[in-house]
N, C-alpha and C positions, 0 to 999 in steps of 0.2 A: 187848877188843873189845866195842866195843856190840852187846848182841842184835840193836839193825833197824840193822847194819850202817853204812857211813859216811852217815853225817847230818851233816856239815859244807853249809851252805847248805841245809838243808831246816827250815820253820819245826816250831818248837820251844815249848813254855809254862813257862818256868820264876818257881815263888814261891815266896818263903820261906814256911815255917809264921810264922801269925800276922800276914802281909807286907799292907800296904795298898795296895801298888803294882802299876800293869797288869802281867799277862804279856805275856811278849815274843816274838815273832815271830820265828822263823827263816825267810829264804825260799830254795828251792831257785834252781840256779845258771841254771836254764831259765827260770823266772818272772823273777828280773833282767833275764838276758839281754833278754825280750821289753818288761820296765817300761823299759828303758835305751833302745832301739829307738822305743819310741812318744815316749817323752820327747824324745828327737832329731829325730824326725816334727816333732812338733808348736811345739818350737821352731823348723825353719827354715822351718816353715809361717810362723807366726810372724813370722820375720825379711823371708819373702816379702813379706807384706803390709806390714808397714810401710814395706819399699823403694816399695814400688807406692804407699800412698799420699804417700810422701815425694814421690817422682816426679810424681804429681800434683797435689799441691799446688804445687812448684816451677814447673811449667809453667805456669800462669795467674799465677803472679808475675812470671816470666820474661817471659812475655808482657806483663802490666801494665807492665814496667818498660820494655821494648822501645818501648810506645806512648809512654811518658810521654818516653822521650829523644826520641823523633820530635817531638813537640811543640815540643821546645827546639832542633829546626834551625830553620838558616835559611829561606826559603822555597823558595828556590833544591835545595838540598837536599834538603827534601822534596820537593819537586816528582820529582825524579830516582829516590827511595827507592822513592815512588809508585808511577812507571812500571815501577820494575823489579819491585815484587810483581806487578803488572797483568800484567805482559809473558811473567812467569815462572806464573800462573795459567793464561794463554792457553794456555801451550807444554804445559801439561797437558790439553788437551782442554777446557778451561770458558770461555767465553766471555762476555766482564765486558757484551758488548750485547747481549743477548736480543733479537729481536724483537717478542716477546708476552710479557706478565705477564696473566693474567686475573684483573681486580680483582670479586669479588662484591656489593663494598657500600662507598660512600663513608665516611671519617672522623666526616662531619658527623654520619652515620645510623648510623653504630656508636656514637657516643658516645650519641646519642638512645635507642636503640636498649636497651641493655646499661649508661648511667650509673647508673641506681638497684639493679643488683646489691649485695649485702652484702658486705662484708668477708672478703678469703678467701675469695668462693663464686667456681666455677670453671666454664662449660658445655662438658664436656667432649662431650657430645654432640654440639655445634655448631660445623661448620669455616666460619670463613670467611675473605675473605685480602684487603688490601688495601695499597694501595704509599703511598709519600712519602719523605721524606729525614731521612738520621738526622744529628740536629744536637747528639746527648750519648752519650758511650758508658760507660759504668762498669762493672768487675768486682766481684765479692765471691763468692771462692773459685769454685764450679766456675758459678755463676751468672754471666747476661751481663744486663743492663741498657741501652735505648737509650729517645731520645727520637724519635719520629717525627712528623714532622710534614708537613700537607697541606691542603689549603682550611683555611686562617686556622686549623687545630687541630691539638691533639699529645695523643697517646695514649703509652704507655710498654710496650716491647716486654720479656719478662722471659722467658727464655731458657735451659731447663733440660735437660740432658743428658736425663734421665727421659722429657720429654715427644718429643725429637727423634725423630723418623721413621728415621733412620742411627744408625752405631756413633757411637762417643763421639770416633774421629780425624776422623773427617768434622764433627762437631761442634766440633771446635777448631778444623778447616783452616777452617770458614768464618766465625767469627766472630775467625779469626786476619786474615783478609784484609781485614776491614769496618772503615770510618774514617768519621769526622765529615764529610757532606759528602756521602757516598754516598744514592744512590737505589737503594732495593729493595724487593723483594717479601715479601709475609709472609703465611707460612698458619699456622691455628692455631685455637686457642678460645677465645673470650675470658669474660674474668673480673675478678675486683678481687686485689691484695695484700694481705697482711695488714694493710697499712697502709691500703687500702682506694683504692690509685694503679689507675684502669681502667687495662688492659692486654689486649694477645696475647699468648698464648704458644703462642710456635709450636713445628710440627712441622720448619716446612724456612723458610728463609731465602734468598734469592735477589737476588744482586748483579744491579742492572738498568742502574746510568752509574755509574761510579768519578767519585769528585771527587780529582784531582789535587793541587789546590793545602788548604794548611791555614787553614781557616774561623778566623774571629774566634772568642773563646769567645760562648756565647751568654748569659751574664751580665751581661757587661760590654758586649756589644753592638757596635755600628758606628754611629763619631759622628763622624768624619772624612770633612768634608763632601764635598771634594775626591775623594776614592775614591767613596762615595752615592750621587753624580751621576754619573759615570763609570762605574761599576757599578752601576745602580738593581737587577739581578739579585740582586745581593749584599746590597744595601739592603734587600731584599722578606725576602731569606733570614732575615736576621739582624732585623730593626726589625719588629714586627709591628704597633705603630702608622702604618707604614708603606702597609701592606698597606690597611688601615681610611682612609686619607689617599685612595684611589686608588675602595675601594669607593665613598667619600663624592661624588666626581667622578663617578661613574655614575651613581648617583643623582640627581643634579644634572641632569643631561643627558637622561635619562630624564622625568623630572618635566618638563623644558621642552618636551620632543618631547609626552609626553601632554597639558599644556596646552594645546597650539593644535589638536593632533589632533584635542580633544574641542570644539573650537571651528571645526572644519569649515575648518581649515589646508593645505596643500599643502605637505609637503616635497618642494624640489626642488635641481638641482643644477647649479651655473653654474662659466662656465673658471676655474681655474687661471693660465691665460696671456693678459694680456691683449694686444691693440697698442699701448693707449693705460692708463698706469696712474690708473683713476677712483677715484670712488665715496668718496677719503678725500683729507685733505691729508698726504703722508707717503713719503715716500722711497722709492720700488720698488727689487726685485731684476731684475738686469739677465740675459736668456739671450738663447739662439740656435737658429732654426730651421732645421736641415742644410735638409731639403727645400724651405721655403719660401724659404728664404734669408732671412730678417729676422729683425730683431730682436723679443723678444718680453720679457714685464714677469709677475713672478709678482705676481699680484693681490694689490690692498692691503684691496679690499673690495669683497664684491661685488652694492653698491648698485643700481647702474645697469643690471643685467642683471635683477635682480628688479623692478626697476621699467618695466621693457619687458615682464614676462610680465605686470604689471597692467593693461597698456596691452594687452596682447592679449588679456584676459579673464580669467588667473590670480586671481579678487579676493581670495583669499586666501593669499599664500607664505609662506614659512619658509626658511630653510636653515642647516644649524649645518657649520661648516665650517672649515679652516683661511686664515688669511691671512700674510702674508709682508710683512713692512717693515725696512728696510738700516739702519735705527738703534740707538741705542747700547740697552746691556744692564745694569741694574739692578736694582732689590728687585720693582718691578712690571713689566718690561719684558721680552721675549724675542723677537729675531728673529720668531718663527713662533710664533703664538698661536691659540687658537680660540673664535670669535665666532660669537653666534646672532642671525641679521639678520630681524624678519618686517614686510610690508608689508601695507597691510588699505584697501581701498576703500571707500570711505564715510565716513571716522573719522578726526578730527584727533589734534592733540597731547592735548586734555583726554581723551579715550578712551584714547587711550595711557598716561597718566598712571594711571589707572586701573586698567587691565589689566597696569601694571609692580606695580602694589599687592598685586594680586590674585597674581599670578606667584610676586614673593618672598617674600611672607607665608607663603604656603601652602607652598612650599617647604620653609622654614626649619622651619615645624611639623612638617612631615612626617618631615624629618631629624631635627630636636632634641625636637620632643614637646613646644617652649617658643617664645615669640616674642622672648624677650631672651638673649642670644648672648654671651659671654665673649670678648674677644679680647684680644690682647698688642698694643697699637698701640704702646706704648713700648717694648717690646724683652722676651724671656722673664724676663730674670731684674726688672722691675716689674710691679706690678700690674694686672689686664688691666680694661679699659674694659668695659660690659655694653652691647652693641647692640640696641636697643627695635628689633626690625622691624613693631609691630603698626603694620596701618595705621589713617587714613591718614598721609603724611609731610610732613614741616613743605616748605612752598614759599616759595623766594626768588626775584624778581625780579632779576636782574642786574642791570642799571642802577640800580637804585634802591638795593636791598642795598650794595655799591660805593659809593655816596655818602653814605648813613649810616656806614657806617665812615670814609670818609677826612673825612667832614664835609665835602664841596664839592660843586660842582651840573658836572655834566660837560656841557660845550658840543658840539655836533654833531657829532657820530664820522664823519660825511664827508667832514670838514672838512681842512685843514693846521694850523689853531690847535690841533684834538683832538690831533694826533698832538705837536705840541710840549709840549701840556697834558700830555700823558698820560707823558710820555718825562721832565719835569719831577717830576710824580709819582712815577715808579719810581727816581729819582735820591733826591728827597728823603727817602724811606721804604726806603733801600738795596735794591730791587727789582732783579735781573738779569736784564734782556734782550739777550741778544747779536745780533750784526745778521743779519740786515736787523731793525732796529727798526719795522715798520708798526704803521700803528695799529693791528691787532687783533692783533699778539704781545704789545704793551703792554698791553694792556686783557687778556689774556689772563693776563698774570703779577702782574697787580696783584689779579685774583681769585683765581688761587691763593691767596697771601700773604694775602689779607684776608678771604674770603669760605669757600673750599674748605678751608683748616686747623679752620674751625669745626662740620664737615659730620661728626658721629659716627654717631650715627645715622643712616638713609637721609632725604637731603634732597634736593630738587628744587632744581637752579638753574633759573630760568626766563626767556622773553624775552631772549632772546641780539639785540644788535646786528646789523642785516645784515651785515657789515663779517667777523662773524665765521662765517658761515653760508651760502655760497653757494650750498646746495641744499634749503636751508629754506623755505616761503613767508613772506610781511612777516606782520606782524602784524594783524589785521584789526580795532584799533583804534588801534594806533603804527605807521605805515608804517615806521619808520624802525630797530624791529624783529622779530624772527621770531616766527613761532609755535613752538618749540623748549625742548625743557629737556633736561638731564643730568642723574642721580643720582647722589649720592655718599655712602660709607658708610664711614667709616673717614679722613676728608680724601681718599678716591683714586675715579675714576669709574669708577662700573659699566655704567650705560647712558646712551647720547645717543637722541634720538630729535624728529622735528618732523614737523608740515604738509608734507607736500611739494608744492615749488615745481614747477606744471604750466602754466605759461605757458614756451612754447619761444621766445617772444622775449627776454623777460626771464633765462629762463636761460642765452643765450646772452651778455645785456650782462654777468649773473654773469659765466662762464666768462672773457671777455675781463680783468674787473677783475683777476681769480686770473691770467691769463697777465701783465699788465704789473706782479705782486708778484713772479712767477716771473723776468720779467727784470734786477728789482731784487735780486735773489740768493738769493730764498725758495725751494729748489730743492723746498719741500714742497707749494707751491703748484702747482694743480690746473689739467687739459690742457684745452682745446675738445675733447668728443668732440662730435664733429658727427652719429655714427649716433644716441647717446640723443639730440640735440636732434630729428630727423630724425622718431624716435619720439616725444617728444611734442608732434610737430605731426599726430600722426595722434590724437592726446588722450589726457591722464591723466586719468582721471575723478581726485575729491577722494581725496586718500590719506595714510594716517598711515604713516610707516616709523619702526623701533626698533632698535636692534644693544643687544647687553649680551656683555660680557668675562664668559669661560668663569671662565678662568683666576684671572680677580680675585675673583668669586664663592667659587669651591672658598678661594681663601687667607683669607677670611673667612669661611667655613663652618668650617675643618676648622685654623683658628687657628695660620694660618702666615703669617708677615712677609715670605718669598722666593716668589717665582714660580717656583723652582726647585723647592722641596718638593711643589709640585701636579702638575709638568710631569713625563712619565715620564723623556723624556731631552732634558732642556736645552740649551740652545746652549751646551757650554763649549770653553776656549781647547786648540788641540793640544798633547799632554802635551810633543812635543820642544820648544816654544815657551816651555813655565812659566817654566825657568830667566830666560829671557831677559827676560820680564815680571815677573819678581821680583826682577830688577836696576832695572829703568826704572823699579818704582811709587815709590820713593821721592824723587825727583827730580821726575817726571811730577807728586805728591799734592802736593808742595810747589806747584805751580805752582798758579792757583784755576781752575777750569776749570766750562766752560758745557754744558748740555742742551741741544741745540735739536731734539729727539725729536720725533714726534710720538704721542698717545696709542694705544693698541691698541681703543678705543673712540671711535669723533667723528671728528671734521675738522679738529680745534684741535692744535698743538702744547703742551706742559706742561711749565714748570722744575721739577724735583724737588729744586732743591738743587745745590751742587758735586757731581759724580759721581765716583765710584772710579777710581782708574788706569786697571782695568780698559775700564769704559766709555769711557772716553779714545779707548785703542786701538783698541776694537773698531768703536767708531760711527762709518758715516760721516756728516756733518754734524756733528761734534765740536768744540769748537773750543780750543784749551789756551790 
C-alpha cells in the first residue's frame, strides 16, 4: 500500500534519473469529471451556433431562390402569387396602403445635399426618410440592396440587420414581402458604400402601393412600342429618356407662354364645341348636345373666335390649346393635337415672320445651349441631319420657287386651263392627288414633292395663291396672291401664319368659293359662318395671326420621327381590334392608298406619301 493511499487518478510526477522527458500528470477522478463536463459545454455550445448560423445563412438563400423562381413565372402567375403575399400580410394586421408616409426631403435634394460624402462615411447622426419605387432588388448574405427611384433620380437603399430599428424576424418579414415595382417609404441615415454608391440605410422600411404585376428588368428596358404607348406609365417607369422627352415638351410650352407674356399678350380661352366647324380646312369630330338638342363639331381651330376678341379690343391674344380633326394617323398626325394660335393688331405677315425668328431661335438655345440641332430625318439607325435654327431663315416664294423647279411659267390659278395645267403636271412628275382634284389640292402636292422635301432647316414658304388661302388678305403687290407664309423644318410644317383678311365682303365671296369645293366632294372644305362675317363688319382693325404645331416642334427638339413618342397618350387602335387589323394589313398595304388629311397646322391638306394600313382604317376621308 502506498503511504498517501489510493492515488489512482490523482496527478503524479514521474522521471527517470538522468530522463530528458516532461513529467507527467496524473489527474484526480473529480478534475476529469469537471474537464469532461466543460468540454461537452462547450462543444454543443458549439454545435449551437453553427446550426444558428447554418439557419441563417440558408434563409436569405431560400429566400433569393424563392424571388428568382417568381421571376421565371408566367405573368399570370405572378400576378396571383402577388396577391396572395399582399392578402396574407393584410390578414396580419399591416396594411400594404398607408394613408401617409411623411417624406422630409426630396431625391433631388438628398443627392445634392449628401453626394460629395467620402467613401464609407456614414451620418448616422442624421434621419431622414424619403419614398419612390424600387426598380432592382439584390441580396448578398444577411444584406438587402435596392434601387429607388423618384423625380428622374435613383439613390441605392443598403439594408442591414445592425442598423434596423426591430428584431432581426421583422427584418426578414419585411424585406421578404418587397418586389420590384413596389412604392415605399424609407427612414434612415444616409451615407456612401465602400464603393462609394450614395445611399439610405435604413432604420424601417415601409410598403406604401404593392406592384402586382412583374416589371421589365430595368437593363434591358422597354422598347416594345405597342405596350409604351398603351402603358406610357410603364414607359416613364422603365425608359428614363422618356421621362427627359416629356420635361423637354414643358419647356417648350413654357417658353412660348413667357414669349408673348413678356410682349403684353393675353392668354385666353375659346370653345371646344363649335356649330359651325371654322378656322381650318379639315374634317371635324362629330357630337351631340342632350340639352340643346343639336348637333355640335369639336373644334378644328380656334381661329375665328380669337379674331372676334381682336375685333372687340383683345389686340393682343394667344391661346395654346387642344384641337380635334377625324383624319388619318401617321408619323406626324394624331387625331387631337396641340397648337399655339396668337393674333396681334397692327402687324402683318413681315412682323410675324420675324417674331417666329425670334420665338424659335431663342427657344432651341434655351433648351440645347446651341442653334444647330441633330436630327434622324432618315430613320434612327442613319445619320442624323444638323438643323441651323440661327436666324434669320432662308424665304421662298411659292409661285415662283414652284416654277424654278418644274422649269414652266404657271398660267392663272383662277382659271380652268390652271387646274388642267396643273393636274397634267402631277401626272407627269408621278404626283398623287386623289379627288376631288381642285386646283389648290394640285398646286398643293406639287409643292410638297418639289419644294417642301428641300425645307431642312427652317424655311419660309411664302405668298401662297388666293386659291389656297381663304382667310389670308391678297397680297398688296400681286392681287392674285396672299400675304401668308408657312415654315418648315425638317420637310414637315411647323407654323402657317398671314395678313388677315378684314374686308367682310370679300370674305364672305371667300367663304362661298370654299362651299361650292365643299359641294364638289372636298368634304375639308370650309363653312359660311356668318356670325365671324357679322363681326367683321363691325371691323378688323390690320392684324397678323400665327398657329405653330406643339407637337411637331417637341418631335424635332427632342429627336423623334413619331408623334407618338411626344404625345403622353396617343390615339392608338383597341387592343380587342389588333388581331383583326393584323390580318387586313397585308392585303389593305398591297393595295396603293391616298392621304387626303389635312395638316395639324394651316388650312391646306398634305400627301405624305402611301400611308400605312393602319391609317387606311382609321381615317375617315381615306381612300384605298
Amino acid at each position: 500500500t502506498h503511504p498517501m493511499g489510493d492515488v489512482a487518478g490523482q496527478e503524479t510526477i514521474h522521471a527517470g534519473e538522468g530522463s530528458s522527458t516532461a513529467p507527467t500528470r496524473v489527474i484526480s477522478k473529480s478534475e476529469m469529471k469537471r474537464r469532461q463536463k466543460a468540454e461537452e459545454a462547450a462543444r454543443k455550445k458549439a454545435e449551437k451556433e453553427a446550426l444558428k448560423q447554418e439557419r441563417a445563412a440558408a434563409k436569405p438563400k431560400a429566400e433569393r431562390a424563392g424571388e428568382q423562381a417568381e421571376e421565371e413565372l408566367d405573368p399570370t402567375a405572378y400576378f396571383a402569387n402577388r396577391r396572395a403575399a399582399i392578402t396574407a400580410l393584410e390578414e396580419q394586421g399591416v396594411t400594404a396602403y398607408p394613408h401617409k408616409f411623411h417624406v422630409t426631403i426630396s431625391m433631388p435634394k438628398f443627392i445634392d445635399t449628401y453626394g460629395d460624402l467620402e467613401s464609407g462615411q456614414r451620418l448616422e447622426e442624421v434621419v431622414v426618410s424619403l419614398a419612390g419605387r424600387l426598380v432592382s432588388k439584390r441580396n448578398q448574405g444577411k444584406l438587402r440592396f435596392y434601387d429607388l427611384t423618384c423625380d428622374g433620380c435613383k439613390i441605392q437603399i443598403m439594408s442591414d440587420p445592425t442598423t434596423w430599428e426591430e428584431d432581426e424576424a421583422t427584418f426578414l418579414q419585411c424585406h421578404g414581402i418587397l418586389r420590384r415595382g413596389d412604392i415605399v417609404g424609407v427612414e434612415g441615415y444616409p451615407g456612401k458604400s465602400k464603393r462609394g454608391e450614395l445611399s439610405i440605410f435604413p432604420k424601417r422600411i415601409q410598403l406604401l402601393s404593392p406592384c402586382f404585376h412583374m416589371m421589365p428588368k430595368s437593363f434591358t428596358g422597354l422598347k416594345e412600342k405597342e405596350t409604351r404607348y398603351r402603358q406610357r406609365y410603364l414607359d416613364l417607369m422603365i425608359n428614363p429618356h422618356v421621362r427627359r422627352v416629356f420635361q423637354t415638351r414643358a419647356k417648350i410650352i413654357n417658353h412660348i407662354r413667357t414669349f408673348f407674356d413678356n410682349r403684353d399678350f393675353i392668354e385666353v380661352e375659346t370653345p371646344m364645341m363649335n356649330t359651325i366647324p371654322g378656322g381650318a380646312a379639315a374634317k371635324p369630330f362629330v357630337t351631340w348636345h342632350n340639352d340643346l338638342g343639336m348637333r355640335l363639331f369639336m373644334r378644328i381651330a380656334p381661329e375665328l373666335y380669337l379674331k372676334m376678341l381682336i375685333v372687340g379690343g383683345l389686340d393682343r391674344v394667344y391661346e395654346i390649346g387642344r384641337q380635334f380633326r377625324n383624319e388619318g394617323i401617321d408619323l406626324t398626325h394624331n387625331p387631337e393635337f396641340t397648337m399655339c394660335e396668337f393674333y396681334m393688331a397692327y402687324a402683318d405677315y413681315k412682323d410675324l415672320m420675324t417674331m417666329t425668328e425670334e420665338l424659335l431661335s431663342s427657344m432651341v438655345l434655351a433648351i440645347h445651349g446651341t442653334y444647330k440641332v441633330p436630327f434622324h430625318l432618315n430613320g434612327e439607325d442613319k445619320e442624323p441631319v444638323i438643323v441651323d435654327y440661327t436666324p434669320p431663315y432662308k424665304r421662298i416664294p411659292m409661285v415662283e420657287g414652284l416654277e424654278e423647279k418644274l422649269g414652266v411659267k404657271l398660267p392663272d390659278l383662277a382659271t380652268e386651263e390652271a387646274n388642267a395645267f396643273l393636274s397634267h403636271l402631277a401626272e407627269k412628275h408621278e404626283v398623287l392627288c386623289p379627288p376631288p382634284r381642285t386646283t389648290a389640292r394640285l398646286l398643293d402636292k406639287l409643292v410638297g414633292a418639289f419644294l417642301e422635301v428641300d425645307c431642312i432647316s427652317p424655311t419660309f414658304l411664302i405668298d401662297h395663291p388666293v386659291i389656297m388661302s381663304p382667310l389670308a388678305k391678297w397680297h398688296r403687290d400681286t392681287p392674285q396672291l396672299t400675304e401668308r407664309f408657312e415654315l418648315f423644318v425638317c420637310t414637315k410644317e411647323v407654323c402657317n401664319a398671314y395678313t388677315e383678311l378684314n374686308d367682310p365682303k370679300i370674305q364672305r365671296e371667300r367663304f362661298l368659293e370654299q362651299l361650292k369645293d365643299r359641294a364638289g366632294g372636298d368634304e375639308e372644305a370650309m363653312e359660311l359662318d356668318e356670325s365671324f362675317c357679322t363681326a367683321l363688319e363691325y371691323g378688323l382693325p390690320p392684324t397678323g395671326g400665327w398657329g405653330m404645331g406643339i407637337d411637331r416642334v417637341c418631335m424635332f427638339l427632342t429627336d423623334n420621327q413619331s408623334i407618338k413618342e411626344v404625345l403622353l397618350f396617343p390615339a392608338m387602335r383597341p387592343e380587342e381590334q389588333q388581331a383583326t387589323q393584323e390580318k387586313s394589313s397585308t392585303s389593305v398595304a398591297a393595295r396603293p392608298s391616298e392621304n387626303v388629311n389635312g395638316p395639324h397646322v394651316g388650312i391646306r391638306s398634305r400627301q405624305f406619301g402611301n400611308v400605312c394600313a393602319v391609317c387606311v382604317v382609321f381615317g375617315g376621308g381615306m381612300k384605298q
